[in-house]
N, C-alpha and C positions, 0 to 999 in steps of 0.2 A: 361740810362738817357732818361727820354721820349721827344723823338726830336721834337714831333709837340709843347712842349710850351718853349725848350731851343734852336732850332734851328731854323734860317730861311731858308726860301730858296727864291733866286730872278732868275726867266727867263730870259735870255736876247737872243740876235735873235739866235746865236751860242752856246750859253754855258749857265748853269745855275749854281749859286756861291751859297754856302750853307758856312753860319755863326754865331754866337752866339750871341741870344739876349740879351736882357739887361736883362731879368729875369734869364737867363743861367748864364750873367756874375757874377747877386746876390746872386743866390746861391752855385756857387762854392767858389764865394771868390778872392783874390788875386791866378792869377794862376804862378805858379812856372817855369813848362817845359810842354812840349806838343809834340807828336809823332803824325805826320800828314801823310797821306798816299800816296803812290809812286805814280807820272804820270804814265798815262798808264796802271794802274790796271782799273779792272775791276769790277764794284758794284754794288749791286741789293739792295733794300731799303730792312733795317735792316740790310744790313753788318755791321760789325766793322769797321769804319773807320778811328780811331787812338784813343791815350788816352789822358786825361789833369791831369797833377798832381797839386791841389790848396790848397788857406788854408782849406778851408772845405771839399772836397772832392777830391778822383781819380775818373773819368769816362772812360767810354769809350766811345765816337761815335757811337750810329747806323744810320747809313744812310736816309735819307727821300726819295732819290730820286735812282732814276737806272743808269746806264750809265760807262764811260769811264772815268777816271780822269786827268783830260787834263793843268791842273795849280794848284800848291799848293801856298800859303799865305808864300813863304821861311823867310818871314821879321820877321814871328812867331818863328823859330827855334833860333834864337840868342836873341829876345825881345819877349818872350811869355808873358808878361808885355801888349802888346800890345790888347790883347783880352777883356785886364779891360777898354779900351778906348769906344771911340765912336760905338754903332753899326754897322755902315756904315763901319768904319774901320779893325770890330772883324771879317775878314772872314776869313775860313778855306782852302777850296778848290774849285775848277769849273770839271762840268763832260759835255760832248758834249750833245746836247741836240736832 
């Protein structure tokens, strides 16, 4: 999936949160389930960083950014429904900055 036009990513002074934009949410589609990656891994931009199974497609994650994974989106794993929402809302994961 090419992360610079389906992924964002936002700074913040500790952590940076990486999520799916509204053009990511268009073109997958309604998404079904999603595997998001463990706290505390460890990721270098282009890792794998979980998959999304939707109506249009499965993907998987490559990473934008490097670092530590320090909070996952858990609200994802029971409402992966929640990604089709607001952008603001669709985020995945935060890595220490």
């Amino acid at each position: 999936m090419a992360s610079e036009k389906y992924l964002w990513v936002k700074k913040g002074d500790n952590t940076t949160r990486i999520g799916l934009t509204s053009a990511g949410q268009e073109a997958l589609g309604k998404v079904n389930f999603i595997d998001l990656p463990v706290v505390g891994r460890e990721i270098k931009v282009g890792d794998s960083t979980g998959e999304v199974e939707a109506q249009k497609a499965v993907i998987e994650f490559e990473s934008p950014v490097s670092g530590t994974i320090v909070l996952v989106n858990d609200k994802l794993t029971d409402n992966p429904e929640l990604l089709n929402g607001s952008e603001k809302d669709a985020w995945l994961f935060e890595v220490n900055n």
